[in-house]
matplotlib code that plots the C-alpha trace (Angstrom):
import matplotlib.pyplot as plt

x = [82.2, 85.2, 88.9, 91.6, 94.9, 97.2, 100.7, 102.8, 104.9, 106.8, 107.7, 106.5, 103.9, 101.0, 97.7, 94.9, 91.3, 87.6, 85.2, 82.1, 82.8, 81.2, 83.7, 86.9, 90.2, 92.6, 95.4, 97.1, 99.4, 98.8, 102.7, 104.5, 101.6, 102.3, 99.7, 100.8, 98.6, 97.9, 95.5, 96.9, 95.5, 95.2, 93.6, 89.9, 89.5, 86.7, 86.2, 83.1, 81.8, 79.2, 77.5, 76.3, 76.5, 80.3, 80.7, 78.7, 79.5, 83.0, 84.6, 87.9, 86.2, 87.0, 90.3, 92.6, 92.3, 95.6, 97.5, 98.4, 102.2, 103.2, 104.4, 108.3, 109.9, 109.9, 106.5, 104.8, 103.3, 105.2, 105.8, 109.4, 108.2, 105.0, 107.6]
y = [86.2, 88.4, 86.9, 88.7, 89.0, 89.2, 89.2, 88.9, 92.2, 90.3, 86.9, 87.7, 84.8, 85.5, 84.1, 84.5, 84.3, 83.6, 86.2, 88.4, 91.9, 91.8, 90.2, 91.6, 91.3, 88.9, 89.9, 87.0, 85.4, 81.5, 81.0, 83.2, 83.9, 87.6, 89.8, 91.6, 90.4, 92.7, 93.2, 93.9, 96.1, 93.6, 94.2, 93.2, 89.6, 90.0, 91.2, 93.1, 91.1, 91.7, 94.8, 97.1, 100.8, 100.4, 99.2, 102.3, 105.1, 104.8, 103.2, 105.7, 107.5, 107.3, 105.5, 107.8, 106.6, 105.4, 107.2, 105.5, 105.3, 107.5, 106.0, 105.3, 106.6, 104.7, 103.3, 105.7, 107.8, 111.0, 113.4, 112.2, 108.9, 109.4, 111.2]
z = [116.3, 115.7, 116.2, 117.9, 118.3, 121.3, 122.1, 125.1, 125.4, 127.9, 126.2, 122.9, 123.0, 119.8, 119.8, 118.1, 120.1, 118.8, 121.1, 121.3, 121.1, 124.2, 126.2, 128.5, 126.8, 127.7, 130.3, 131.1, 128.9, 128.9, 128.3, 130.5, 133.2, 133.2, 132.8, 129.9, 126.8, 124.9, 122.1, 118.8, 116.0, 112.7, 108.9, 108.7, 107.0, 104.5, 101.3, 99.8, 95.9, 93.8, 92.8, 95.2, 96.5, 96.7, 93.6, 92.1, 94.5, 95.3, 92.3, 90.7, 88.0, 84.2, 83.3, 81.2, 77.1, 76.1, 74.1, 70.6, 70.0, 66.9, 64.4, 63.5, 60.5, 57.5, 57.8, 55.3, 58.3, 57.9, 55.1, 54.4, 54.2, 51.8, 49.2]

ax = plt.figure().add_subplot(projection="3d")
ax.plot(x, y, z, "-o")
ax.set_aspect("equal")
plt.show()
């Protein structure tokens, strides 16, 4: 069962409810009385692991190479160096 969450736009009272999808959204906020509860939009709470077709079909594709750092002067790289 999905929770959700409400809050009061009256009093500001937040609370967070376990129900079917199925059921009628709260109105009436238990602190104030006031029926102004009102459902609140929140991030979903789970996380997909393992493999699978998202880990397959949606990953970013091929991470750039990394570019080696050229070497500094006076390490025998360059041509003023080697002489």
């Amino acid at each position: 069962m999905p929770i959700y969450a409400y809050k009061c736009s009256d009093c500001g009272f937040e609370q967070d409810v376990m129900q079917k999808v199925s059921d009628a959204p709260l109105t009436d906020c238990p602190a104030c009385g006031k029926p102004s509860l009102v459902k609140q939009l929140t991030a979903a709470g789970f996380q997909l692991k393992g493999t699978g077709w998202y880990a397959t079909d949606f990953k970013g594709g091929a991470k750039p190479k990394e570019e080696t750092p050229a070497p500094t002067c006076g390490a025998g790289a360059c041509p003023a160096c080697a002489a």
